[in-house]
N, C-alpha and C positions, 0 to 999 in steps of 0.2 A: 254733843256732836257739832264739830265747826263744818260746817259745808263749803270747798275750797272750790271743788268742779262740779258743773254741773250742766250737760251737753246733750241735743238730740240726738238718739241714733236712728231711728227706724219708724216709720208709721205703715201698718195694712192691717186688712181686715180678715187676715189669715191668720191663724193662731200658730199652723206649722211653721211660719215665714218669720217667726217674732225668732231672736237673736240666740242662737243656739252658744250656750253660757252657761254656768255654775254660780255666777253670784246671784244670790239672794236677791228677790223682788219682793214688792212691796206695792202694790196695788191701788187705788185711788179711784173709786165707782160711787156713785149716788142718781138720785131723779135729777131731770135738769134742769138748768138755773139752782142749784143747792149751793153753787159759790167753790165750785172745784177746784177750777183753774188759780179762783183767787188763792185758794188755801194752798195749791202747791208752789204758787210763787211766793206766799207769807214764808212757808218754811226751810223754802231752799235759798231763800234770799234774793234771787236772780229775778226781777220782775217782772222778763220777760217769759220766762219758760213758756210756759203754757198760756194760750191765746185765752184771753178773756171778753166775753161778749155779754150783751144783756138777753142777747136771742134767744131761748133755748136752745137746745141743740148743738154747740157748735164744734162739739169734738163729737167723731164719727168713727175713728182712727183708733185702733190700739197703739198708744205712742209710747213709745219709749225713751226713758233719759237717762245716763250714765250717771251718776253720783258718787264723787271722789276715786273714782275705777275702783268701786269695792261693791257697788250695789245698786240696780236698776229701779227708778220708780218707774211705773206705769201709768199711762192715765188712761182711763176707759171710757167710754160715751157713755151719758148718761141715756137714764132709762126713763120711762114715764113718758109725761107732756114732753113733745115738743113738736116746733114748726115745719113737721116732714110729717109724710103718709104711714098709714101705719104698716105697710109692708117694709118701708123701712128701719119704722121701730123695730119692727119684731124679727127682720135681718139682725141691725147691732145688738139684741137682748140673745139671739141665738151663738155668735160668735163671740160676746163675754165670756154665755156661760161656757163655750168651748175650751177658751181661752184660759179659764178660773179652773177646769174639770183637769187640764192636758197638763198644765205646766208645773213638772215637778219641783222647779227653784223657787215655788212662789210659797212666800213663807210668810204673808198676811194679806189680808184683803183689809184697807180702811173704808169699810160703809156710812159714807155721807150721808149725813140727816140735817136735815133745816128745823135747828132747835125751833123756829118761831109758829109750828105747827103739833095742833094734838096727830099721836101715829097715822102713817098713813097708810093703807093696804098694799100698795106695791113696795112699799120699803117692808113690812111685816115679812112680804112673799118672798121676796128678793133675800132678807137674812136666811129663813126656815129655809131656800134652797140652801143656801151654803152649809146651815148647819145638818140638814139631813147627810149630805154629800162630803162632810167632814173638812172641810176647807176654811181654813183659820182666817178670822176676820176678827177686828174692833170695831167697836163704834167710834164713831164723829160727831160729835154736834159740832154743826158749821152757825154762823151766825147769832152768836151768843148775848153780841153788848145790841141787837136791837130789838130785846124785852127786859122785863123788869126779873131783876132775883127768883121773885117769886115765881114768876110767870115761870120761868127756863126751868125752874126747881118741880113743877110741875108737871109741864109737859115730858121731863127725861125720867120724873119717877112713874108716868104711862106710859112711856117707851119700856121703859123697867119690867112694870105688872105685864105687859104685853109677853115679853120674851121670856119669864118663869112661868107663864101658862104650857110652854113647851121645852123648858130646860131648866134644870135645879142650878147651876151656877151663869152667873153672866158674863157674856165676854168682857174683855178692858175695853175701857169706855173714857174717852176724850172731848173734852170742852174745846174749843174755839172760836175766835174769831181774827179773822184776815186784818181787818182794820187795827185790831189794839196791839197783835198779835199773841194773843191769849192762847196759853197751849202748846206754842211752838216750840218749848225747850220738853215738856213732856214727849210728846209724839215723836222728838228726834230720839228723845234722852232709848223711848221703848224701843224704835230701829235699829239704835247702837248697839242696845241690848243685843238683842236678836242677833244681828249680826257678829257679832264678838262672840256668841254662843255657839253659832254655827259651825261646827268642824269642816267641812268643807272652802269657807271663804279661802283658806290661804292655797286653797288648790287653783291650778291655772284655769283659764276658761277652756 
């Protein structure tokens, strides 16, 4: 997939207010600091897109961006740590999953992991909701070139053991890193997929 446009449309923290549409989304959530932002600008090319900060926290917004007028990525606040109260944690974890629950165009969620840690229990929690609730996701390892082979080969086959304790098959599961940019012809190559499959894209918004 060549990525030609790539444009803000919309940021709130209403899930009804997000851009009433037919094309296909494509979602972008993890803990924060996982390197989101970085990852959506590795792959859309545009290296502004998405604000990048070291703070945690610093998307709050359901945001949204046009890509090639065929398909919406989203970007979602992250969950977990970060530099805000926890009422407002648990405000952007409630309007996610709203968000994840309401939107019938949304046709993957990419759940951010920070290959350079053993599993963590809010990223466990955070899948098993989506899988109870039937809402299609992959994996991400985000941060892949700062460990060693082994180390990453490690930690993703505990992520692995983890998610067959509660399901016979695993979702698709994607390597990256922002800096090499590792990954980024696969993760577009599975989007195109998706989208070219979808009977509905050629219909109007």
């Amino acid at each position: 997939m060549i990525i030609k446009k790539a444009e803000f449309v919309i940021s709130n923290t209403d899930p009804e207010k997000c851009p009433v549409s037919k094309r296909p989304e494509f979602a972008f959530v993890g803990r924060s600091n996982v390197g989101k932002s970085s990852l959506i600008n590795m792959l859309t090319g545009f290296g502004n897109l998405a604000k990048v900060s070291t703070a945690p926290g610093k998307t709050r917004l359901i945001n949204h961006f046009n890509i090639n007028d065929e398909w919406f990525l989203v970007d979602l606040p992250g969950y977990g740590y970060a530099k805000v109260g926890r009422s407002s944690r648990d405000q952007w974890l409630k309007f996610i999953r709203k968000y994840l629950a309401i939107r019938e165009n949304l046709y993957c969620v990419f759940a951010l992991i920070d290959s350079r840690h053993e599993p963590q229990t809010n990223d466990l929690e955070f899948l098993t909701w989506m899988g109870e609730n039937g809402i299609p996701f992959a994996m991400v390892f985000t941060k892949a070139d700062k460990l060693s082979t082994r180390q990453l080969e490690k930690n993703i086959a505990n992520y692995k053991k983890e998610i067959l304790k509660a399901w016979e098959v695993l979702p698709p599961l994607f390597i990256t890193s922002s800096d090499s940019k590792l990954g980024r012809d696969e993760v577009l190559n599975f989007i195109d997929k998706t989208v070219k499959s979808n009977p509905i894209t050629n219909m109007s918004d």
